[in-house]
N, C-alpha and C positions, 0 to 999 in steps of 0.2 A: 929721726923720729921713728918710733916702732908704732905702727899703726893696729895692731895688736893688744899693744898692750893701752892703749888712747880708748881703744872700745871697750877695753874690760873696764879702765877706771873712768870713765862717762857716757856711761852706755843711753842717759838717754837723750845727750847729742847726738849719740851714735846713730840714734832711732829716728831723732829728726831730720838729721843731713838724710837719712837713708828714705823716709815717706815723703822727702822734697823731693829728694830725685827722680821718685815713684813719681809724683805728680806731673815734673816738668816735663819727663820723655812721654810718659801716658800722652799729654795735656799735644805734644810736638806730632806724635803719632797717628792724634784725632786728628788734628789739623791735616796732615796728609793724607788723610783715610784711610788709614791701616787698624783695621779691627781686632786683629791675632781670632778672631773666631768671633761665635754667640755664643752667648749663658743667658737661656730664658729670655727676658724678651729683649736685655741688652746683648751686647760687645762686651768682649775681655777686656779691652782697655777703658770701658764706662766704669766695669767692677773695679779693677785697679783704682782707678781714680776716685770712687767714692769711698773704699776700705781706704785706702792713702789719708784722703781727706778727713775722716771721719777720726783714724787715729791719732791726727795732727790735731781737729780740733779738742781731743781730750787733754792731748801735751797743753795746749793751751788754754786751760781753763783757769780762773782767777784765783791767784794764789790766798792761802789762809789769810785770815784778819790778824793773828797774831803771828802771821810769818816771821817778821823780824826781831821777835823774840827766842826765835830757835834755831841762836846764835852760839856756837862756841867753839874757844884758842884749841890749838893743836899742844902737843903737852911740850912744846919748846919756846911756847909763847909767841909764837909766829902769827901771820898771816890771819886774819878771822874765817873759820870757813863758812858761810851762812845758809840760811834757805834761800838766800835774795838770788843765786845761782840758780834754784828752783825758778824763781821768778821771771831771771830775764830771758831762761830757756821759754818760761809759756809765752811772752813777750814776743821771742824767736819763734816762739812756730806763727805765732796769731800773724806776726807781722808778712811771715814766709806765705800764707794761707793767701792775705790779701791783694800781696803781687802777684799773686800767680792764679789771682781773680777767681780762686774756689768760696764755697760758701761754708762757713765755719759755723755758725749759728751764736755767734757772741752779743752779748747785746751792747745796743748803743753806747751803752757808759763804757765799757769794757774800753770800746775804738776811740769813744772821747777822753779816755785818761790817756791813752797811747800815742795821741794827738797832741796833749797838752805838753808831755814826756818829751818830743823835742822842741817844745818852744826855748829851753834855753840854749840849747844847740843853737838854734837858729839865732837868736837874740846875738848869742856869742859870735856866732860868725858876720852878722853884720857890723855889729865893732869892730871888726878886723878892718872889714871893708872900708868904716871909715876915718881909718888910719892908712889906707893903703895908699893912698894920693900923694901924700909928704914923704913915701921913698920912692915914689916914681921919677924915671926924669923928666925935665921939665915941661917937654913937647906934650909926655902920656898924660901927666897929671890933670888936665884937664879933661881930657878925653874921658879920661877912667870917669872925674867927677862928674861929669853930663849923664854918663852910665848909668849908674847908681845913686844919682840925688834922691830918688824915691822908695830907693830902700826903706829909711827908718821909719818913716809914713805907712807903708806895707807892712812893713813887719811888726807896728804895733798893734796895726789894723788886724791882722792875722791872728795874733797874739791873746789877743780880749776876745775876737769870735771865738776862736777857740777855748777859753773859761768858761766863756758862756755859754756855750753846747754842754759843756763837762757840769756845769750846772742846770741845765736846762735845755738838755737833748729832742728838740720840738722840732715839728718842720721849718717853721719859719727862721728861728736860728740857725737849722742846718743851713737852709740854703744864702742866709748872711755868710758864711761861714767857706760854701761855695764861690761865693763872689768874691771873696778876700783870698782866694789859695789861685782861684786861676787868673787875678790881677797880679799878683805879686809873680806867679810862676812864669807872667808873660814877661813885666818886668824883670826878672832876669835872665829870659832867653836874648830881649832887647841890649840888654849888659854883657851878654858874650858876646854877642857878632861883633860890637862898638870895641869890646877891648881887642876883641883879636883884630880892629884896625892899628891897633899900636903897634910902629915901625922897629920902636927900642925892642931887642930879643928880651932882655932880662926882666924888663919892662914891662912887655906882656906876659911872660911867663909867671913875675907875680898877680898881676892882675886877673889872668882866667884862673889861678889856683884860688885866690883867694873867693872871686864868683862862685866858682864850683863845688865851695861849701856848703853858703847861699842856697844852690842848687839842689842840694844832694837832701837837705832838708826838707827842703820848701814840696820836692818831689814825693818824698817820703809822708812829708803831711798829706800830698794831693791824693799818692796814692791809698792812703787810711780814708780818705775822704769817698772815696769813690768807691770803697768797699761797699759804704750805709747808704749810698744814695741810689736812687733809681736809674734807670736805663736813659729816661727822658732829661733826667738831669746831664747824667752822663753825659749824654751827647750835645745837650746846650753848653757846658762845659766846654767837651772838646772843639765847638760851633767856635765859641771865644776864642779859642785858644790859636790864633793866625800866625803866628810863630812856629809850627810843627818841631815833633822830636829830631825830625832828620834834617831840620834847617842848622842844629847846635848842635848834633851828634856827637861830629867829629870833635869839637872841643871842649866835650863833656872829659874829665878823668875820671875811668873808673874806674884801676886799681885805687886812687884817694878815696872814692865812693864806696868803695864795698870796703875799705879801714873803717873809712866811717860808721858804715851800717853795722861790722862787728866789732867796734868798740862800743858803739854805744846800746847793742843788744848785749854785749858779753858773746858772744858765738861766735866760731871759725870762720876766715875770709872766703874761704872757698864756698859754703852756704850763700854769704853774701853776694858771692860776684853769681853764682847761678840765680840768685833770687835778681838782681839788677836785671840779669841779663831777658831773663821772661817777661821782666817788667816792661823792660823795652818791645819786647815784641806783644802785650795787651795794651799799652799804653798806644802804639801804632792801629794798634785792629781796632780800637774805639774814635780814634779820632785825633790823638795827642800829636 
């Protein structure tokens, strides 16, 4: 790959992997108190961080209304090239904005359409799950299905808060909505420890992939979630959440995680696996 010539022709991915990475070393550097100096009444690395932030949240502002009208073939009748590439770059940066816990200033609809955005992910990867059982061997199969019987229950649960924020972004569905992300998200930290008691190799190796779909979702929601809510939420949240990230860490996959996150943004893996990666460490400093 000529990385050269990747910037000439998408230059404003180009822009966004580059105001990510602005943010996550800024964001790394605070944390260890390293200032690079003062500018007036802040630090160089506050100014970093707020120019970073501030040009990420313009990448991400809500695409046209008639975006998907300004559509068209290349002259060999190929591929369609759209604006919707416009799209899930603003998508890419909003989503990059909120793991990495800056304030972008998007309104609630914005985070409740982005929300809504992988409920079929989600839906889709608990069907897998439960199909998973009938190619386990016989010992796992059970194991698995103790696991995850309350998937489908969660996940519908999750599914409809989620509409109904997207329709009616109030406090009081929000925090329905809270209650539904950090049950489902326990139930499946509860569903990794339980499969990685399965003895079969193959056996559990389909089982924590197929979880850790599940996961990468449910996570993704959590984190959308925890952009629009308060500090006090926040922490009643991570209060819930008795499972911690570094009880599943190690059997989270997140080369599969950050596929995921850039397929279903459209955006480069490597955005993704730095976005996961900071996720994890905000996710830890609030309580996760």
């Amino acid at each position: 790959m000529n990385p050269i010539k990747n910037i000439w022709s998408s230059p404003k991915t180009s822009i966004t992997g580059l105001l990510i990475a602005t943010v996550t070393i800024a964001r790394v550097f605070s944390q260890q108190g390293i200032t690079l100096g003062t500018v007036g009444n802040g630090t160089v690395i506050s100014l970093l961080t707020g120019l970073a932030t501030a040009l990420l949240g313009m990448l991400a502002r809500d695409p046209a209304p008639n975006a998907d009208l300004l559509s068209e073939r290349s002259e060999s009748n190929g591929p369609v090239v759209s604006s919707n590439s416009t799209t899930r770059l603003g998508c890419w940066a909003l989503i990059a904005l909120l793991l990495l816990g800056a304030t972008t200033g998007c309104s609630a609809q914005s985070v409740a359409q982005n929300i809504v955005n992988w409920t079929p992910t989600l839906q889709s990867a608990v069907a897998t799950v439960d199909a998973t059982a009938a190619v386990l061997d016989p010992a796992a199969a059970p194991v698995f299905t103790a696991a995850t019987v309350g998937f489908d229950a969660a996940s519908n649960t999750l599914v409809a808060q989620a509409k109904a924020y997207l329709a009616n972004p109030s406090a009081g569905v929000l925090a329905q909505l809270q209650t539904a992300v950090i049950t489902f998200q326990q139930q499946v930290n509860v569903a990794l420890l339980q499969a990685a008691k399965i003895t079969n190799p193959a056996s559990q190796q389909k089982a924590l992939a197929d979880i850790n779909v599940v996961a990468t979702a449910v996570n993704a929601i959590l984190a959308l979630i925890n952009s629009i809510s308060s500090k006090a939420a926040v922490a009643q949240m991570a209060a819930q959440s008795t499972i911690k990230l570094a009880s599943i860490e190690p059997l989270l996959d997140k080369d599969a995680a950050a596929n995921l996150l850039a397929s279903h943004y459209g955006e480069p893996v490597a955005s993704a696996r730095m976005q996961l990666s900071q996720a994890e460490v905000n996710a830890a400093q609030v309580g996760f």
